[in-house]
mmCIF file as Biopython writes it, N, C-alpha, C and O atoms, coordinates in Angstrom:
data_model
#
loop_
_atom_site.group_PDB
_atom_site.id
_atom_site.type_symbol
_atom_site.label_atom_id
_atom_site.label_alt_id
_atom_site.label_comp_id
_atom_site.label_asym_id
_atom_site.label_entity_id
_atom_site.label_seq_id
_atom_site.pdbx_PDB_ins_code
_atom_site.Cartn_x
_atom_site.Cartn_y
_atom_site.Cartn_z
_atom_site.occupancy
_atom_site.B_iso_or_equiv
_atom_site.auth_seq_id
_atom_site.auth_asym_id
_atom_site.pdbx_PDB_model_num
ATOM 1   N N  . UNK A ? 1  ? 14.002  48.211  9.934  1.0 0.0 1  A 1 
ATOM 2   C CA . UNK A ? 1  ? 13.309  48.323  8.688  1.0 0.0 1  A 1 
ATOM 3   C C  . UNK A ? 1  ? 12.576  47.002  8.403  1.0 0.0 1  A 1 
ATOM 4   O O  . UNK A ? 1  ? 13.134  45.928  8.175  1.0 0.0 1  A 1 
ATOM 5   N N  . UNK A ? 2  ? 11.076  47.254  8.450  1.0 0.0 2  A 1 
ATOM 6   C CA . UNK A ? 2  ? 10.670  45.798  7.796  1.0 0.0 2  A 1 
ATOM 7   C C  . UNK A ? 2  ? 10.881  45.352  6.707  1.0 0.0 2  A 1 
ATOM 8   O O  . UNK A ? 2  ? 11.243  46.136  5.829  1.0 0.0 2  A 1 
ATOM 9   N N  . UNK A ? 3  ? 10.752  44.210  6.465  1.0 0.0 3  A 1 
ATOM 10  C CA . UNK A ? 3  ? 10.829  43.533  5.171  1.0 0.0 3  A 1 
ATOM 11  C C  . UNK A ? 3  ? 9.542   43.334  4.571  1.0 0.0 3  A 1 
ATOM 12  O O  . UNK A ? 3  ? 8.535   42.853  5.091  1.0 0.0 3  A 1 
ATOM 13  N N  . UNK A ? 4  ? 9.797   44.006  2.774  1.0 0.0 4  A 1 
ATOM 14  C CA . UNK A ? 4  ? 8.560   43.867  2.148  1.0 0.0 4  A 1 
ATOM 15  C C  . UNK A ? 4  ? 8.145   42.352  2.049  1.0 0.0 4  A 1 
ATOM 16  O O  . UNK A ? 4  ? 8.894   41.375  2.047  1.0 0.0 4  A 1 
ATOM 17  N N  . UNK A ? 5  ? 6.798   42.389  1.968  1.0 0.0 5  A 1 
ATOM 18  C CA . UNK A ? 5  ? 6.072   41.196  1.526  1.0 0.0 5  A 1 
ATOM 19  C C  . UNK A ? 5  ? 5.182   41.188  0.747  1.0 0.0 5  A 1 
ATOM 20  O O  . UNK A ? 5  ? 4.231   41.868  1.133  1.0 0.0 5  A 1 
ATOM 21  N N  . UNK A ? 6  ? 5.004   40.572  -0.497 1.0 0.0 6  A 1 
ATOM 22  C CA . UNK A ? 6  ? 3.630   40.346  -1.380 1.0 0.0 6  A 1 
ATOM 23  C C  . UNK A ? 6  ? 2.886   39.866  -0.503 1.0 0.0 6  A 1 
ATOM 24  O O  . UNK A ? 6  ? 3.079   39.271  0.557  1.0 0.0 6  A 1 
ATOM 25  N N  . UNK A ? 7  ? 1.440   40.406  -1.438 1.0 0.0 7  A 1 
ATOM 26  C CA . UNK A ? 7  ? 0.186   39.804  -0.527 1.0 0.0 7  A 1 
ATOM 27  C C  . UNK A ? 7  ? 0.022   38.559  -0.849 1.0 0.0 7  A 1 
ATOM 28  O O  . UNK A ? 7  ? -0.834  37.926  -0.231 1.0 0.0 7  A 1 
ATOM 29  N N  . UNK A ? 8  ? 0.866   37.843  -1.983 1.0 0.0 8  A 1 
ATOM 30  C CA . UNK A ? 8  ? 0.470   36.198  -2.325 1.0 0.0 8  A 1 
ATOM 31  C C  . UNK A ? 8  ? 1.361   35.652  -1.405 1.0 0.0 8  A 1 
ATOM 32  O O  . UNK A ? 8  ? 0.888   34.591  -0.996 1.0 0.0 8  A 1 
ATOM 33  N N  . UNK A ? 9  ? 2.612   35.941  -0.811 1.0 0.0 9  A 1 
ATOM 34  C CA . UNK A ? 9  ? 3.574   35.497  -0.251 1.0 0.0 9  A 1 
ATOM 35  C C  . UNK A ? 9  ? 2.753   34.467  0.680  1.0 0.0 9  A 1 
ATOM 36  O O  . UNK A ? 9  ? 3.126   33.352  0.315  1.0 0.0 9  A 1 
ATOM 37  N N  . UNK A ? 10 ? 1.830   34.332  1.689  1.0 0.0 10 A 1 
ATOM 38  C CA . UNK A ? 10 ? 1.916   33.552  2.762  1.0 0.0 10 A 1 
ATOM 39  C C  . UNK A ? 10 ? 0.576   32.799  2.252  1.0 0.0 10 A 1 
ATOM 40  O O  . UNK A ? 10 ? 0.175   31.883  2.969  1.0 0.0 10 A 1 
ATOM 41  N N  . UNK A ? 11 ? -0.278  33.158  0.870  1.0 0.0 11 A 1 
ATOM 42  C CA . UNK A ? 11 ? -0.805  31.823  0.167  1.0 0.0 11 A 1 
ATOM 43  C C  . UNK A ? 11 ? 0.097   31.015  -0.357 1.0 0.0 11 A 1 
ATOM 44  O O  . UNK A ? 11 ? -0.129  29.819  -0.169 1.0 0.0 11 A 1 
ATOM 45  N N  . UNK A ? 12 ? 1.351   31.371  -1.146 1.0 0.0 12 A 1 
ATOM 46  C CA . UNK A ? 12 ? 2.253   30.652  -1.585 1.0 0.0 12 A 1 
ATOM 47  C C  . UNK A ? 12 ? 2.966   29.687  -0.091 1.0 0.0 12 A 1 
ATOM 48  O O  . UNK A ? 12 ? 2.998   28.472  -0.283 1.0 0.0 12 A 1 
ATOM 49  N N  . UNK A ? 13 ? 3.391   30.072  1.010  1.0 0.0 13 A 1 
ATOM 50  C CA . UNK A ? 13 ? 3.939   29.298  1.971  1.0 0.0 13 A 1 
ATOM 51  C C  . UNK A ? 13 ? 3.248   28.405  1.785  1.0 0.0 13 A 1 
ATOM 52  O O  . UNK A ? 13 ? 3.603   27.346  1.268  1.0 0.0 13 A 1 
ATOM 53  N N  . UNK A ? 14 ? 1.276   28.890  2.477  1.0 0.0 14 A 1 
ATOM 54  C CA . UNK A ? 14 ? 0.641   27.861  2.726  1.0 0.0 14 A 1 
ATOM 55  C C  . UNK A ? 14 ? 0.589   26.844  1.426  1.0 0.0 14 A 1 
ATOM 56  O O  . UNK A ? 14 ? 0.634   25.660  1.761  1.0 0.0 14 A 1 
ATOM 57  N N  . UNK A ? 15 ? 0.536   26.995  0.531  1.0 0.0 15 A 1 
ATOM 58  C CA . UNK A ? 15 ? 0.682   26.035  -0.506 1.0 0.0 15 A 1 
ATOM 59  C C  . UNK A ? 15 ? 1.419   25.040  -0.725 1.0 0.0 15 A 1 
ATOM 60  O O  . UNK A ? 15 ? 1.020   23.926  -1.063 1.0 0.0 15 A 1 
ATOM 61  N N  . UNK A ? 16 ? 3.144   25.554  -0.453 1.0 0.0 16 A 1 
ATOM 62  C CA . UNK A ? 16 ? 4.069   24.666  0.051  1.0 0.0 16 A 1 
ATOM 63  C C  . UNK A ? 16 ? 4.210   23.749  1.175  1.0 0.0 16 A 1 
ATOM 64  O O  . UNK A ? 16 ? 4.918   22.744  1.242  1.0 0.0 16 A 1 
ATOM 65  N N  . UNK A ? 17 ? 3.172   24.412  2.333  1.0 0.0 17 A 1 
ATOM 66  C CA . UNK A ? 17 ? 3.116   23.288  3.674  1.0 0.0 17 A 1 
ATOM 67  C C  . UNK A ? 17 ? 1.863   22.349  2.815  1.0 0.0 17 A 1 
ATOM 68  O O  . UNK A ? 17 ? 1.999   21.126  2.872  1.0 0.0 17 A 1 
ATOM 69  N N  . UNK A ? 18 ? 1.058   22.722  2.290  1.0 0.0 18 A 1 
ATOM 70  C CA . UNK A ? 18 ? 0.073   21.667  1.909  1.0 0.0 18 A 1 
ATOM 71  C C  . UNK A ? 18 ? 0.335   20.551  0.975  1.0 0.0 18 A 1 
ATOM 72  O O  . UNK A ? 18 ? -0.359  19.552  0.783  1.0 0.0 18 A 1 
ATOM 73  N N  . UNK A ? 19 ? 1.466   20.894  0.423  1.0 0.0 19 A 1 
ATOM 74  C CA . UNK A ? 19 ? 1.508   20.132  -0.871 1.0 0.0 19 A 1 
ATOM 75  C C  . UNK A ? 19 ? 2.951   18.971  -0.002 1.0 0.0 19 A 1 
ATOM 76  O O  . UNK A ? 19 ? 3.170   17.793  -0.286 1.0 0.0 19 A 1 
ATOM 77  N N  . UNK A ? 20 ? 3.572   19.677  0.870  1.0 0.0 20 A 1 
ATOM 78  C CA . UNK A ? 20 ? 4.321   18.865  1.620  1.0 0.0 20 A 1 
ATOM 79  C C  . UNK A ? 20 ? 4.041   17.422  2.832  1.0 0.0 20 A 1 
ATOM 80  O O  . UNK A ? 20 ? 4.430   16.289  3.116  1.0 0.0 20 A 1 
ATOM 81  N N  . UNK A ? 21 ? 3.129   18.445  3.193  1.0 0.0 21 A 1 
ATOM 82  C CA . UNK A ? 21 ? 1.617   17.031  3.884  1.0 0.0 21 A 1 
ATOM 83  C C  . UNK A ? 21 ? 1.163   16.321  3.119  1.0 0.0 21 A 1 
ATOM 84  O O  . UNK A ? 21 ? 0.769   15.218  3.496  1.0 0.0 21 A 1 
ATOM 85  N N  . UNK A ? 22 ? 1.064   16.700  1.811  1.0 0.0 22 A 1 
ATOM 86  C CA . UNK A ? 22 ? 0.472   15.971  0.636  1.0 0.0 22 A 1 
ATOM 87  C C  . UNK A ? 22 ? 1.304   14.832  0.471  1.0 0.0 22 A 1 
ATOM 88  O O  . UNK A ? 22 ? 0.692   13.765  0.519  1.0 0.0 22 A 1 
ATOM 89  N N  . UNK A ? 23 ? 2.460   14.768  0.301  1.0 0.0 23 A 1 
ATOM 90  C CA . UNK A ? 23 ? 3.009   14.358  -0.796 1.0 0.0 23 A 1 
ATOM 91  C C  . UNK A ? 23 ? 3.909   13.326  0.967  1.0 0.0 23 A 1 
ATOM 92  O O  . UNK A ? 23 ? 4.308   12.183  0.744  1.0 0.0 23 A 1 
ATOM 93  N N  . UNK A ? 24 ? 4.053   13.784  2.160  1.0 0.0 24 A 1 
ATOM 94  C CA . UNK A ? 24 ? 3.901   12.592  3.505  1.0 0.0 24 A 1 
ATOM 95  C C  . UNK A ? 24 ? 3.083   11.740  3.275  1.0 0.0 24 A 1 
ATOM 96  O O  . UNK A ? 24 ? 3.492   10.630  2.935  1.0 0.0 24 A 1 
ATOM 97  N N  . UNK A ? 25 ? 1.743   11.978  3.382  1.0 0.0 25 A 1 
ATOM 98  C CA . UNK A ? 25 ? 0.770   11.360  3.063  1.0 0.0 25 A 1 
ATOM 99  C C  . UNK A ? 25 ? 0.525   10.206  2.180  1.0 0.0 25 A 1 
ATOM 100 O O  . UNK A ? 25 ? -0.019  9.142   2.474  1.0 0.0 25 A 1 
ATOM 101 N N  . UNK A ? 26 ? 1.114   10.665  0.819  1.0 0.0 26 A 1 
ATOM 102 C CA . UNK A ? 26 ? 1.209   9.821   -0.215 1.0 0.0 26 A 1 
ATOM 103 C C  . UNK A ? 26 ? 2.160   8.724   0.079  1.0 0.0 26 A 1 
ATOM 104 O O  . UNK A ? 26 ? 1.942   7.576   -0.306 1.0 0.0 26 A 1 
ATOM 105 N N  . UNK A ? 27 ? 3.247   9.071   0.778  1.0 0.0 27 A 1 
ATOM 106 C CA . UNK A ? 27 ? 4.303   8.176   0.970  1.0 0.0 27 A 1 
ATOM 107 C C  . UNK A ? 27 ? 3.906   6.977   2.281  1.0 0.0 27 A 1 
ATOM 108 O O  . UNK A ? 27 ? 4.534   5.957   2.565  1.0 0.0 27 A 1 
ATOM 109 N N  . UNK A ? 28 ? 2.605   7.543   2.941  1.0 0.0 28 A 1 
ATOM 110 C CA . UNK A ? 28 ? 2.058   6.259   4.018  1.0 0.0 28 A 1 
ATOM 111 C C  . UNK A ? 28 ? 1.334   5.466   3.009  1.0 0.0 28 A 1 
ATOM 112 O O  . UNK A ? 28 ? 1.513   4.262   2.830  1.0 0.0 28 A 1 
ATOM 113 N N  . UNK A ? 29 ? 0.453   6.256   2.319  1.0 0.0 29 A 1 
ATOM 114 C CA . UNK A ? 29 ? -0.449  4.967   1.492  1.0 0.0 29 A 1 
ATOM 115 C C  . UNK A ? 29 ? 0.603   4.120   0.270  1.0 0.0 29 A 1 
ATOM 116 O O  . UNK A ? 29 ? 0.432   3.154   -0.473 1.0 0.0 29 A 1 
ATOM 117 N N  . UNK A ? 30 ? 1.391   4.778   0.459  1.0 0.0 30 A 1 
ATOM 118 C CA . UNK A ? 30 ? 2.243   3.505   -0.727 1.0 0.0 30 A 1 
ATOM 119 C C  . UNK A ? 30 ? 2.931   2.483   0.116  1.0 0.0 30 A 1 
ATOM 120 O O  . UNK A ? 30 ? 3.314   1.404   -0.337 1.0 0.0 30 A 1 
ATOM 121 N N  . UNK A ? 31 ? 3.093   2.906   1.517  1.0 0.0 31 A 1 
ATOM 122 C CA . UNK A ? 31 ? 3.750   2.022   2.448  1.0 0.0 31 A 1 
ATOM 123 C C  . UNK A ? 31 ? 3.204   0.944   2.693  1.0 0.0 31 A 1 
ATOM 124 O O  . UNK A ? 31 ? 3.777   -0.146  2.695  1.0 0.0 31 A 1 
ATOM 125 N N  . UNK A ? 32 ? 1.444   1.248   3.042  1.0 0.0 32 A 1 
ATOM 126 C CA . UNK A ? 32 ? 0.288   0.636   2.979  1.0 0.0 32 A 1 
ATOM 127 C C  . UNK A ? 32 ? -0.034  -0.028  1.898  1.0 0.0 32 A 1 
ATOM 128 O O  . UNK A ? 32 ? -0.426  -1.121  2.305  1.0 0.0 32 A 1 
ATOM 129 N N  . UNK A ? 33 ? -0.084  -0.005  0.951  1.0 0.0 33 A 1 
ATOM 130 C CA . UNK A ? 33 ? -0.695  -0.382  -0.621 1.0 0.0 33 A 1 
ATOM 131 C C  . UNK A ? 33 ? 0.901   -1.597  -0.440 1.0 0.0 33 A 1 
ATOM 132 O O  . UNK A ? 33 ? 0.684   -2.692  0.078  1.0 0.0 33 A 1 
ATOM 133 N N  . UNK A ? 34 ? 1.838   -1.381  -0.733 1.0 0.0 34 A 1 
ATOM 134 C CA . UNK A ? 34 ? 3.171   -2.590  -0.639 1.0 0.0 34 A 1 
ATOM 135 C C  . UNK A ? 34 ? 2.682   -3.152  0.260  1.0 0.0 34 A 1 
ATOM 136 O O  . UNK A ? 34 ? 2.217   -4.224  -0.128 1.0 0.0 34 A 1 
ATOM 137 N N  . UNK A ? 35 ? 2.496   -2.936  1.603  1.0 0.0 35 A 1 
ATOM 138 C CA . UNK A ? 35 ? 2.029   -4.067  2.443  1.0 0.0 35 A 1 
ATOM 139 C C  . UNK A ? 35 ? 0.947   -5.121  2.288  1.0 0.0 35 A 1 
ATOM 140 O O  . UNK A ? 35 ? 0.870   -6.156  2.949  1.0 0.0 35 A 1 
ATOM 141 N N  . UNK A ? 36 ? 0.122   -4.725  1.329  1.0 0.0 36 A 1 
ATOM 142 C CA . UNK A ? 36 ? -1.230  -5.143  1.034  1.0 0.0 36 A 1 
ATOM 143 C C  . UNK A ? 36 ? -0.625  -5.906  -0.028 1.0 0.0 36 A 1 
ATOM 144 O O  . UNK A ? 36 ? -0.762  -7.129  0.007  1.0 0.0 36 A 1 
ATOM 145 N N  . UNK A ? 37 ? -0.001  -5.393  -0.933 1.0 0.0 37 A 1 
ATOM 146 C CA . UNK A ? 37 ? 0.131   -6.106  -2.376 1.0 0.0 37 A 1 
ATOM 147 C C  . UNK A ? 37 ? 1.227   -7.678  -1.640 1.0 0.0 37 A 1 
ATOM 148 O O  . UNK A ? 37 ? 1.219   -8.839  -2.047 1.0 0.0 37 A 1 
ATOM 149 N N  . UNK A ? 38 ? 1.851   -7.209  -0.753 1.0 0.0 38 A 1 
ATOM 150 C CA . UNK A ? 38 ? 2.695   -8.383  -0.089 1.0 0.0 38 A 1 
ATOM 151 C C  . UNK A ? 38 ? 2.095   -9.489  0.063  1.0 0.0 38 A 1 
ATOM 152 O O  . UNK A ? 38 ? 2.311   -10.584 -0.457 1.0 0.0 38 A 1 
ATOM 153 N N  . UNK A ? 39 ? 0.890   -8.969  1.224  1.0 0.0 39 A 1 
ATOM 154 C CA . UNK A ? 39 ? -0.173  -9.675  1.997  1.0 0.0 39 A 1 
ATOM 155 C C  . UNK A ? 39 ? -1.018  -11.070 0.572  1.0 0.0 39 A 1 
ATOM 156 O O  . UNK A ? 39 ? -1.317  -12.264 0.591  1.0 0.0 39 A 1 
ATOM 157 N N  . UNK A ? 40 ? -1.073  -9.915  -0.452 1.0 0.0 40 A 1 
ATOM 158 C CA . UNK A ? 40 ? -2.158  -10.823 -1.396 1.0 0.0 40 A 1 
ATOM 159 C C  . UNK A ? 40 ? -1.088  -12.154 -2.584 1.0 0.0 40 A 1 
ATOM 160 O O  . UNK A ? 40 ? -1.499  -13.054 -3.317 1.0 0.0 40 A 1 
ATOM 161 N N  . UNK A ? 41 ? 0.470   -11.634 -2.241 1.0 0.0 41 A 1 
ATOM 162 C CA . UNK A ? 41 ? 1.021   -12.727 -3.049 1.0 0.0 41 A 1 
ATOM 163 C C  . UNK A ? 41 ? 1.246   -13.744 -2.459 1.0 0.0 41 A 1 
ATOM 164 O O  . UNK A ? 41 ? 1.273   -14.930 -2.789 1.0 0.0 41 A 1 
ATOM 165 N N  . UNK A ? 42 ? 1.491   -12.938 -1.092 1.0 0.0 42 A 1 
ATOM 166 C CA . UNK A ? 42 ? 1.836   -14.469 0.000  1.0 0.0 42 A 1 
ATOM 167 C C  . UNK A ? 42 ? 0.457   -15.153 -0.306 1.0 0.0 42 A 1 
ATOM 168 O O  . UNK A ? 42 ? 0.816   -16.130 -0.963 1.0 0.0 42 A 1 
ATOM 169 N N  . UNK A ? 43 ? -0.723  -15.205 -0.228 1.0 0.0 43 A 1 
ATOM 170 C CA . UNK A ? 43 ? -2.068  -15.870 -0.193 1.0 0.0 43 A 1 
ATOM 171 C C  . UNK A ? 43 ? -2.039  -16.311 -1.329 1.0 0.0 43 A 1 
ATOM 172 O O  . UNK A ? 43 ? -2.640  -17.386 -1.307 1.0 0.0 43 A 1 
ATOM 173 N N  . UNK A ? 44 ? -1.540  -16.007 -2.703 1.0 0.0 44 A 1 
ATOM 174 C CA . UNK A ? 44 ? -1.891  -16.200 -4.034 1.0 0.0 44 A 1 
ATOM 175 C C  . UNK A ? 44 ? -0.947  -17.831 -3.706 1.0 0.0 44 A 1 
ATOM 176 O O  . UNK A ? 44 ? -1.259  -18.994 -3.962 1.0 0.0 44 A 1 
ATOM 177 N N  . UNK A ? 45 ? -0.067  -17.404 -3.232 1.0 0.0 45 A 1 
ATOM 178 C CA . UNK A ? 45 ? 1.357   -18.590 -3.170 1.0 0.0 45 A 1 
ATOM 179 C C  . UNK A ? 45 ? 0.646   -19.540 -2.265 1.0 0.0 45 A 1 
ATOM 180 O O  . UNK A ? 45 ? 0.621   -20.715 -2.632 1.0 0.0 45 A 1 
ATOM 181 N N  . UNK A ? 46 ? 0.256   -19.328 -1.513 1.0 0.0 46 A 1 
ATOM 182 C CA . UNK A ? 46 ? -0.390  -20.774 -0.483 1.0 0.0 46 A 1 
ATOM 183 C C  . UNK A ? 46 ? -1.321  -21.024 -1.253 1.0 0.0 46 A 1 
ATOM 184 O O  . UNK A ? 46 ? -1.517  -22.234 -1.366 1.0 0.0 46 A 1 
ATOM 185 N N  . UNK A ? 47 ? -2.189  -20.189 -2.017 1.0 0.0 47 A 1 
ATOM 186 C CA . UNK A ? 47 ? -3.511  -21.086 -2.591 1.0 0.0 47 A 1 
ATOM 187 C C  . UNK A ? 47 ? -2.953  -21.941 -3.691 1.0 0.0 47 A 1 
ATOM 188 O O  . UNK A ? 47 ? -3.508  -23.029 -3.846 1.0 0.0 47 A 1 
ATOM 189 N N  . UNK A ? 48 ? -1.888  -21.617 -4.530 1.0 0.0 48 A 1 
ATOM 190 C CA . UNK A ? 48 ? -1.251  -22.484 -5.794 1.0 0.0 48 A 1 
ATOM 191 C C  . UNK A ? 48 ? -0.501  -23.766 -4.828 1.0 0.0 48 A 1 
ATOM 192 O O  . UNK A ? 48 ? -0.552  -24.900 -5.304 1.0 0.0 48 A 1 
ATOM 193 N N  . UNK A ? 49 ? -0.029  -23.627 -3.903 1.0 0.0 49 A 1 
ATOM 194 C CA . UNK A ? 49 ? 0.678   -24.622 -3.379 1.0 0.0 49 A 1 
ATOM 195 C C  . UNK A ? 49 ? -0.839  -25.250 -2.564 1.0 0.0 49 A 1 
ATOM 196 O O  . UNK A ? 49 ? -0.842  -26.400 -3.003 1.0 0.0 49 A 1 
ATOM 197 N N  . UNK A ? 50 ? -1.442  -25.197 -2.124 1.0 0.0 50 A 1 
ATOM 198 C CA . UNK A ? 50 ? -2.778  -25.823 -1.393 1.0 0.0 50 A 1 
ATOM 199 C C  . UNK A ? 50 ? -3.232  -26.752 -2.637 1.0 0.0 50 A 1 
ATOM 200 O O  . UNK A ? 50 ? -3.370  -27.966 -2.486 1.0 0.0 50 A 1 
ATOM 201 N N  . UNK A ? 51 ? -3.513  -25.946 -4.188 1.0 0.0 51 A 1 
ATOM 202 C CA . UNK A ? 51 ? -4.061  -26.824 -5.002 1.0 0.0 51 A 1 
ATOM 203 C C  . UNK A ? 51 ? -3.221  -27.743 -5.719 1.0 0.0 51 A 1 
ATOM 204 O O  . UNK A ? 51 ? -3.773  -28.732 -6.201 1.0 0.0 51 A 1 
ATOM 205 N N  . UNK A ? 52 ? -1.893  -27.582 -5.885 1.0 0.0 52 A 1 
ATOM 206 C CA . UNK A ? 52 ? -0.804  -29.006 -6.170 1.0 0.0 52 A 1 
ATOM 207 C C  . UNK A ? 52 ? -1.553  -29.676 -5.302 1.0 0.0 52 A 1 
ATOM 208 O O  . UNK A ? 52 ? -2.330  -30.591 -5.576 1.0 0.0 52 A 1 
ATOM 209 N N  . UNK A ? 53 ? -1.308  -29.196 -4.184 1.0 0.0 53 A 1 
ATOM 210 C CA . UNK A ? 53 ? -1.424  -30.765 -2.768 1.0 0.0 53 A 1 
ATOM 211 C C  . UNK A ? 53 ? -2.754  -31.471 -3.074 1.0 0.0 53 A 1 
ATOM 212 O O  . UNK A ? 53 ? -2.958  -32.673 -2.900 1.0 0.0 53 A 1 
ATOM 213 N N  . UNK A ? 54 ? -3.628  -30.581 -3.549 1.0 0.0 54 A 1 
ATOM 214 C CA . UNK A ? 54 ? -4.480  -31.306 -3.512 1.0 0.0 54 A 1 
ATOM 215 C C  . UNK A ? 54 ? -5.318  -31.497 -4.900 1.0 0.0 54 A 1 
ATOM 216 O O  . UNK A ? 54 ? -6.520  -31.262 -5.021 1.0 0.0 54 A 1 
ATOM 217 N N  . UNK A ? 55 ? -4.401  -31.993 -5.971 1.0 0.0 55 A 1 
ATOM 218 C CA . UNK A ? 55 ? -4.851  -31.647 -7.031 1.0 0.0 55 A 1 
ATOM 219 C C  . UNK A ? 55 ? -5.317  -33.360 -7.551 1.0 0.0 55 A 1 
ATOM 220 O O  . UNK A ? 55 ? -4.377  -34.148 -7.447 1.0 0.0 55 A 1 
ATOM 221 N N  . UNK A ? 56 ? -6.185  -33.760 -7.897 1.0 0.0 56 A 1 
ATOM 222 C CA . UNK A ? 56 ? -6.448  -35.161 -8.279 1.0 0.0 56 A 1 
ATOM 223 C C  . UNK A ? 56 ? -7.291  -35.847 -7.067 1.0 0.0 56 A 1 
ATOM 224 O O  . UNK A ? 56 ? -8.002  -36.846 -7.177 1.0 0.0 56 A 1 
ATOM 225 N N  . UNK A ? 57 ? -7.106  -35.256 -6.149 1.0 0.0 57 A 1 
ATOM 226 C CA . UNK A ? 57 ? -7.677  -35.799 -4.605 1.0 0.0 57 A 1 
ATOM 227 C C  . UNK A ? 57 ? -9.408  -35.814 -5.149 1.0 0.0 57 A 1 
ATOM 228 O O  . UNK A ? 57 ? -9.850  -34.766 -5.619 1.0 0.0 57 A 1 
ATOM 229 N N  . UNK A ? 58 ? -10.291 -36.999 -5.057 1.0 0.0 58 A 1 
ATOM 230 C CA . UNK A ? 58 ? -11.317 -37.104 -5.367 1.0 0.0 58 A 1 
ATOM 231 C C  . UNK A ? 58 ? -12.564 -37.324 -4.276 1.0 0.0 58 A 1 
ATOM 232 O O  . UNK A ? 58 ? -13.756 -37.037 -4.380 1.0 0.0 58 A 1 
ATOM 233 N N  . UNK A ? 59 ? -11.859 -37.910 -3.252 1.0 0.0 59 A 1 
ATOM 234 C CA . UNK A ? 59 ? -12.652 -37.761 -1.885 1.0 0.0 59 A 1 
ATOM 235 C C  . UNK A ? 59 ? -11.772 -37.763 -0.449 1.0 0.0 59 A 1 
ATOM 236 O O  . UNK A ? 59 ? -10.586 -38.091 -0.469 1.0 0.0 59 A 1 
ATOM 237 N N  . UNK A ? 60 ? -12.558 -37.308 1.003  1.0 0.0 60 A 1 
ATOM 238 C CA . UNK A ? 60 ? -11.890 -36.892 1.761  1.0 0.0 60 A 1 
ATOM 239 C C  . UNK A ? 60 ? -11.094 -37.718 2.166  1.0 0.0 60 A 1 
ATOM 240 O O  . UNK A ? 60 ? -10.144 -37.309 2.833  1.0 0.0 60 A 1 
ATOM 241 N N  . UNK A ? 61 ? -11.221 -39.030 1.910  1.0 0.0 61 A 1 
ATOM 242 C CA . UNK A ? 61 ? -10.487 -40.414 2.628  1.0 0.0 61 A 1 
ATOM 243 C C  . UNK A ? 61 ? -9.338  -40.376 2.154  1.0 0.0 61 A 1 
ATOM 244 O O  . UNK A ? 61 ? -8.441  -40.857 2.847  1.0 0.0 61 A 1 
ATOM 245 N N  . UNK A ? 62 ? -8.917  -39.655 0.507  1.0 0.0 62 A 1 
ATOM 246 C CA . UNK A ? 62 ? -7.886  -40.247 0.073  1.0 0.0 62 A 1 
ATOM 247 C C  . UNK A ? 62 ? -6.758  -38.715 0.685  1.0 0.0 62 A 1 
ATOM 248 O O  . UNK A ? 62 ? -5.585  -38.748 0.313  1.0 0.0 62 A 1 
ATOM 249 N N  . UNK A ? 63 ? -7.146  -37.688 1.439  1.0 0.0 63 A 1 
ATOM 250 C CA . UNK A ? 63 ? -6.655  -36.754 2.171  1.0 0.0 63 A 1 
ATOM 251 C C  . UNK A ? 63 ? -5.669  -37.029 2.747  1.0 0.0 63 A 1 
ATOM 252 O O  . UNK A ? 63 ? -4.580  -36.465 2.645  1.0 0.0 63 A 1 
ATOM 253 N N  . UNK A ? 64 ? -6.010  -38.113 3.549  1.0 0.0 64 A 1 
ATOM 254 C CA . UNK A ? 64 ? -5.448  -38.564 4.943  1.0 0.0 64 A 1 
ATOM 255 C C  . UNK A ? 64 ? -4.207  -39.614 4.115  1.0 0.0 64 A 1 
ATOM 256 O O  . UNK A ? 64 ? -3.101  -39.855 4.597  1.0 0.0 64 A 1 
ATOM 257 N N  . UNK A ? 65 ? -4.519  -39.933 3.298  1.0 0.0 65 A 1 
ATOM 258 C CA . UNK A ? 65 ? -2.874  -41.039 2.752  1.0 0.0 65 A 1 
ATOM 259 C C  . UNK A ? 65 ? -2.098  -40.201 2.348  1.0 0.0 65 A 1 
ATOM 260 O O  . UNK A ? 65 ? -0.988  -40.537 1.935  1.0 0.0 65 A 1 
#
C-alpha cells in the first residue's frame, strides 16, 4: 500500500534542505567575519603600541637612540 502524500510535501522538504544550507552557510561567514574582526584588533593593538613608541619622536635621528 502506498503512502499518501500532499502535493506541498516535497516543496516543504525542499524548503527544509534550503534553509539548512542556509543557515551552514551562515555559520562559515561568521567563522570568517571572527577571523577578520581578530585580524583588525590585532592591527588596532600594534598601531597603539607603534604610536607610544613613537610618540614625541621629532626626527629620524632621534629613532635610533
Amino acid at each position: 500500500m502506498k503512502k499518501y502524500s500532499f502535493e506541498l510535501e516535497d516543496i516543504l522538504e525542499y524548503k527544509k534542505l534550503d534553509q539548512e544550507q542556509a543557515e551552514q552557510e551562515f555559520a562559515k561567514a561568521l567563522s570568517v567575519e571572527n577571523e577578520i574582526q581578530q585580524k583588525i584588533e590585532y592591527i588596532a593593538q600594534q598601531y597603539l603600541i607603534t604610536k607610544e613608541k613613537f610618540n614625541g619622536l621629532y626626527s629620524i635621528i632621534s629613532i635610533n637612540e
